[in-house]
C-alpha positions as CSV (number, residue, x, y, z in Angstrom):
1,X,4.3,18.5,63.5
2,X,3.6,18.3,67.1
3,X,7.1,17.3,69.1
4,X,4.9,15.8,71.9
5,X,5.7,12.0,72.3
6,X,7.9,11.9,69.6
7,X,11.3,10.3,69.2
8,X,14.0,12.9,68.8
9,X,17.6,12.9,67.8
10,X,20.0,16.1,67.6
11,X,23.7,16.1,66.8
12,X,25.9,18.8,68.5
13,X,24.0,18.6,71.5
14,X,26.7,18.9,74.0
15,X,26.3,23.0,73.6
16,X,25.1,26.0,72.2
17,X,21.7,25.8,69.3
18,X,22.0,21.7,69.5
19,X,21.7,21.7,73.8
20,X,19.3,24.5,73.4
21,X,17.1,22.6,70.9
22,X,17.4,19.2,73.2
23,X,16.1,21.2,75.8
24,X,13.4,22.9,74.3
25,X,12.1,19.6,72.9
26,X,12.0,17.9,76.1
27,X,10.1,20.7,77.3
28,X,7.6,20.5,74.1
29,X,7.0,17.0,75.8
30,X,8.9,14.9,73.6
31,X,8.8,11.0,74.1
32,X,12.9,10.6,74.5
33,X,15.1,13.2,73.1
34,X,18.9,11.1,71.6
35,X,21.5,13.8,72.9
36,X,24.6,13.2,70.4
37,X,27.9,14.4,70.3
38,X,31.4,13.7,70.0
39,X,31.9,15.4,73.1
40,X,30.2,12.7,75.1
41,X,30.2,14.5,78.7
42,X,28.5,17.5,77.2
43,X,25.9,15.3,75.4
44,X,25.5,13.4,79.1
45,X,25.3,16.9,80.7
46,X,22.1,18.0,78.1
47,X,21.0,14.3,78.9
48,X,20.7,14.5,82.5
49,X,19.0,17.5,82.6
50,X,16.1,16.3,80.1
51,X,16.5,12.4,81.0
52,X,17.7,12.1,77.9
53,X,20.0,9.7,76.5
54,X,23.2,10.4,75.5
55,X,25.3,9.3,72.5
56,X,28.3,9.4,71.2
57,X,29.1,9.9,67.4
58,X,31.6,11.9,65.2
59,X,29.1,13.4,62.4
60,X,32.3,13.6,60.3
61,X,32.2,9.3,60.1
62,X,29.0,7.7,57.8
63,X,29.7,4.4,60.0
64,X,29.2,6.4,63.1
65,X,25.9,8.2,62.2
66,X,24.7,5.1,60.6
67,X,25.1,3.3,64.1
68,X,23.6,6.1,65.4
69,X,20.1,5.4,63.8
70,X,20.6,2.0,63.8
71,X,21.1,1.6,68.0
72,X,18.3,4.0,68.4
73,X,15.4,2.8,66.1
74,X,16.8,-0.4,67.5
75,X,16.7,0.5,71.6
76,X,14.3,3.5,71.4
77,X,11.6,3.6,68.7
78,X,11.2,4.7,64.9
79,X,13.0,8.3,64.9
80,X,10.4,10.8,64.2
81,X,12.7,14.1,64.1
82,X,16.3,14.0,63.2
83,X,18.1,17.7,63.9
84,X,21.5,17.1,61.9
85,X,22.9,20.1,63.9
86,X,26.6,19.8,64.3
87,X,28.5,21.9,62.4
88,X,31.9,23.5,62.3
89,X,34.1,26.9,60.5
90,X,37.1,27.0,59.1
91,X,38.6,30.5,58.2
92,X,40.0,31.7,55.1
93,X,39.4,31.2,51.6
94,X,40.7,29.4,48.4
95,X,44.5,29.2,50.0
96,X,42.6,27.0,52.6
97,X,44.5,23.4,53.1
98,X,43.0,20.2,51.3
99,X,42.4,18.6,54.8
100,X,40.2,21.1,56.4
101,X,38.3,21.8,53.2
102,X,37.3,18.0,53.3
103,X,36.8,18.3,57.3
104,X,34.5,20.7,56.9
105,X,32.7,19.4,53.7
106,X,31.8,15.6,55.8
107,X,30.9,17.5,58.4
108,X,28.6,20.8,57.3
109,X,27.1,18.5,54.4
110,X,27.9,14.8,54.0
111,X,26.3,14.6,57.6
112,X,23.4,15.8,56.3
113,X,23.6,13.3,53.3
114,X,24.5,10.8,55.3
115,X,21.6,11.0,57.6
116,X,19.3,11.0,55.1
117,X,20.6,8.4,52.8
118,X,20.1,6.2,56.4
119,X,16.7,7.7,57.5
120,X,14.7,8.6,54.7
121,X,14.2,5.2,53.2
122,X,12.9,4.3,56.6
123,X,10.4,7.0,57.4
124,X,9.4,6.6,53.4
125,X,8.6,3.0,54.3
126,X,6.5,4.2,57.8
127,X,4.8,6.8,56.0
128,X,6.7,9.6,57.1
129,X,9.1,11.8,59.3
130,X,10.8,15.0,59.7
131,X,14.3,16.0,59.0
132,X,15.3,19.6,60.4
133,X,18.8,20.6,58.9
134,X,21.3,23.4,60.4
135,X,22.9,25.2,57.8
136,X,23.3,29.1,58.4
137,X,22.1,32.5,56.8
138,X,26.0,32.3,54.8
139,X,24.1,29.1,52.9
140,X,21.8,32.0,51.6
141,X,23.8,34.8,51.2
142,X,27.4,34.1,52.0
143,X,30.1,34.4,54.8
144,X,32.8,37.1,55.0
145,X,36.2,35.8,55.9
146,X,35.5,32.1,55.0
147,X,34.9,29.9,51.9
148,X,34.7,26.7,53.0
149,X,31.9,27.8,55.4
150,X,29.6,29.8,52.6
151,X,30.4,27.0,50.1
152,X,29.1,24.3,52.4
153,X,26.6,26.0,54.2
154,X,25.4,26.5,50.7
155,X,25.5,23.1,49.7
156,X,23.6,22.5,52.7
157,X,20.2,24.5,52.1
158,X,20.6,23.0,48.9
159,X,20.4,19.3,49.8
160,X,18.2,20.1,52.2
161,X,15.9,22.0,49.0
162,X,16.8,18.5,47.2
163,X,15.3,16.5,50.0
164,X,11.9,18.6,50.4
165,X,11.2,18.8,46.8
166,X,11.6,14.7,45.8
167,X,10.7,13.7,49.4
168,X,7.7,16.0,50.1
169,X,5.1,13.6,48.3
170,X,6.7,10.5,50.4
171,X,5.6,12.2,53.6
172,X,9.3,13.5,54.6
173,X,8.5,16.9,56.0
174,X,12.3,19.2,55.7
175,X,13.2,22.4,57.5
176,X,16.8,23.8,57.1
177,X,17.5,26.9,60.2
178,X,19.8,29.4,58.6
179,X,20.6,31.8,61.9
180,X,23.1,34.9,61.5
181,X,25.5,35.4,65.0
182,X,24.4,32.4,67.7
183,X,25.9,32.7,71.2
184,X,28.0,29.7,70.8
185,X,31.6,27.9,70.7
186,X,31.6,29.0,67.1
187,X,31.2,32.6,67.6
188,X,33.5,32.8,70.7
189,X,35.7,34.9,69.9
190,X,34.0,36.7,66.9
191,X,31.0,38.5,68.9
192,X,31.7,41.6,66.4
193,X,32.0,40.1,63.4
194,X,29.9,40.6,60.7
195,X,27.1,37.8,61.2
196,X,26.2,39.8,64.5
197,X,25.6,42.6,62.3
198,X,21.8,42.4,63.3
199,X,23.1,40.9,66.9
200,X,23.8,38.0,68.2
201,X,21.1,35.9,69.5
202,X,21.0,33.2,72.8
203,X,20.8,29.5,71.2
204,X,17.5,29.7,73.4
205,X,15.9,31.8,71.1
206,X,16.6,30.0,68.3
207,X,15.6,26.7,69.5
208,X,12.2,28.2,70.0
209,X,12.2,29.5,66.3
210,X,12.7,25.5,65.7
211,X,9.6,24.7,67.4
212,X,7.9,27.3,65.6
213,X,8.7,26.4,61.9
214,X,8.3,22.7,63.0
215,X,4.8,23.4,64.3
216,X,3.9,24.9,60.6
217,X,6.0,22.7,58.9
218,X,7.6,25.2,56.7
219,X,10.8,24.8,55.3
220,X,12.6,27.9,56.0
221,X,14.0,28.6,59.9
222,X,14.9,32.1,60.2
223,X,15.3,33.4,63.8
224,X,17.0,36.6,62.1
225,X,13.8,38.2,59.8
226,X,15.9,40.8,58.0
227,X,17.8,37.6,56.5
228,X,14.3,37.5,54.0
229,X,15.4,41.2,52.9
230,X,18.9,40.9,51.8
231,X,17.5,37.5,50.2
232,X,15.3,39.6,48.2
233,X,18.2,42.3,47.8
234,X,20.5,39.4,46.6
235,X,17.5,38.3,44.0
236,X,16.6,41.6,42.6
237,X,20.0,42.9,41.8
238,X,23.1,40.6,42.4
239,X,25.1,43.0,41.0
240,X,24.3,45.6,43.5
241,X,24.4,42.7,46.3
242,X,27.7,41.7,45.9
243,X,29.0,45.0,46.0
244,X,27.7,45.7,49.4
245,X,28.6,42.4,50.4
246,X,32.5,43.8,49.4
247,X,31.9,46.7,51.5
248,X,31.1,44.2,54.3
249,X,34.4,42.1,53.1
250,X,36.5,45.6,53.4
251,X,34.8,46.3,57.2
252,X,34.6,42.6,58.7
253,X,36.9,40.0,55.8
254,X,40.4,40.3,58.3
255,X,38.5,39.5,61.6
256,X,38.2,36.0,60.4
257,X,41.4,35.4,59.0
């Protein structure tokens, strides 16, 4: 798909990959590019600098991302690309409280549900539309230090699998990006951890790895290409995969917790 003239929404726009992404499209010519956050004066700052339009919206909230499509299908146009972006960690692993293991299960998947329970029917019903989903290379493989994120960012790719595979003949085109270490609010603070392993990237770069898997309309965004390699590691022997992934867990697991 070509972003030119097309009608664009990204959550977590107010910073890192979803400001980057904003940007990026606007550049790629898009016809109005829906900056949403629930930090509304960073979603206003990406705004103004695209002439965007900025929105407010806690992913975490169906009622929230439901008005979301509804105001702009309504004020805008039908919503060609949704980028369901935001996305959040929480360190530590079983021990972690009830509260932030459902926090971060709305927000790193039942946005993602949510948006597409809203959407799809919608672009099914126009003939078609594309849905780009941010999970993370720990939706593949896994994340050292923290459950909650390698469980949903798993549950993530997998919807987002779910959504290609009934969806595809309906016209609904699905990409899910799946980075290692992005420059970021989320990696402040953990530039040597073990997701920068094969460094950390500028949200830039992987905005234009968007545009790229977009343009082919594959499913898979990988701005980090070794992430295909330990994919195949993880396949051929799982065994032998999770060993080294222990090593990793001895080396990196007390940074994040």
């Amino acid at each position: 798909m070509e972003l030119k003239d097309k009608i664009i929404v990204v959550t977590g726009a107010a910073s890192g990959i979803g400001r980057a992404m904003a940007i990026r499209f606007a550049a790629e010519g898009a016809k109005a590019v829906v900056c949403a956050d629930m930090n509304l004066s960073g979603a206003e700052k990406t705004a103004n600098q695209i002439n965007g339009i900025a929105f407010e919206v806690n992913v975490s909230r169906e009622a929230e991302i439901t008005g979301l499509i509804d105001k702009v299908e309504a004020d805008v146009g039908p919503i060609d690309l949704f980028c369901s972006n935001a996305g959040i960690l929480v360190a530590g692993g079983a021990e972690v409280a009830n509260d932030d293991w459902q926090r971060i299960w709305e927000i790193n998947v039942m946005s993602h549900v949510w948006a597409a329970r809203h959407l799809v029917p919608r672009m099914v019903e126009r003939g078609g539309g594309y849905l780009l989903n941010t999970a993370s290379a720990a939706g593949l493989l896994n994340q050292v230090g923290s459950a909650p994120y390698g469980v949903t960012k798993h549950a993530a790719v997998g919807l987002a699998e779910w959504l290609a595979l009934t969806h595809g003949d309906d016209g609904i085109k699905v990409s899910v990006l799946c980075p290692q270490a992005v420059r970021s609010e989320m990696t402040r603070g953990h530039e040597d951890g073990v997701a920068s392993i094969n460094g950390m990237l500028e949200p830039e770069a992987v905005a234009e790895a968007c545009v790229d898997t977009i343009r082919a309309e594959t499913f898979l965004v990988l701005p980090h290409p070794e992430v295909v390699q330990y994919m195949r590691n993880k396949a051929e022997n799982y065994d032998k995969w999770i060993g080294g992934m222990r090593k990793l867990n001895r080396v990196f697991g007390d940074k994040l917790r």
